[in-house]
N, C-alpha and C positions, 0 to 999 in steps of 0.2 A: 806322682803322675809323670814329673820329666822323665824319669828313668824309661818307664813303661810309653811315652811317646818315640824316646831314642830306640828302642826297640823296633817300634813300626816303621820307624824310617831308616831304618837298616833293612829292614824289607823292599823298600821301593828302590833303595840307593843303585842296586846292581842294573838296575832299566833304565833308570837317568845316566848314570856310567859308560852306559853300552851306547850310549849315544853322545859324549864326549861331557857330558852335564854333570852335576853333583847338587845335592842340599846338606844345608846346615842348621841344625837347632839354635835356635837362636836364645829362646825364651818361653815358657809355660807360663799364663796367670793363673789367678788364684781362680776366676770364673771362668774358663776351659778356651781361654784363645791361646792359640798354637801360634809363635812369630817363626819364622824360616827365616832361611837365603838362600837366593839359588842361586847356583855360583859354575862357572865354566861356559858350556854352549848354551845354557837355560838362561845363563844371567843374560837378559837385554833379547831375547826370542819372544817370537811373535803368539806362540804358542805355550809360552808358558805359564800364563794364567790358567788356561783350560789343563796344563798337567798340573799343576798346584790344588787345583779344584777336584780336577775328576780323577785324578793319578793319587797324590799325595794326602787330601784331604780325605780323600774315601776310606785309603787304606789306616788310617789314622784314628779318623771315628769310628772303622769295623773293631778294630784293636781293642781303643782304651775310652769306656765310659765318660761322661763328663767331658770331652771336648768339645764345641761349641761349633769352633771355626780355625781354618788353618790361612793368617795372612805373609805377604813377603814384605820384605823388611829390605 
């Protein structure tokens, strides 16, 4: 499942980029939580909750079956 979650976030990565931002996989469990980092202009933004949630985590669960939840770390 890590593989196939680095895949969907390789999808989002180029929109976080374009705006000076980046995420990191952190961790896959074994019951479908997703750990990140969000790292550059994301890390410490006001708004980065709401792209974690409705950016990162959507495209995450459209992807790959069995993820649950995507938190940052």
């Amino acid at each position: 499942m890590k593989e196939e979650v680095q895949k969907a976030i390789e999808l989002v990565r180029p929109s976080l980029q374009a705006d000076g931002g980046d995420v990191e996989l952190v961790d896959v469990s074994e019951d479908g939580v997703v750990k990140v980092k969000l790292t550059g202009a994301c890390h410490g933004c006001p708004m980065s909750q709401m792209t974690l949630k409705m950016g990162i985590e959507k495209v995450i669960k459209s992807k790959v079956p069995g993820v649950k939840e995507v938190v940052s770390v």
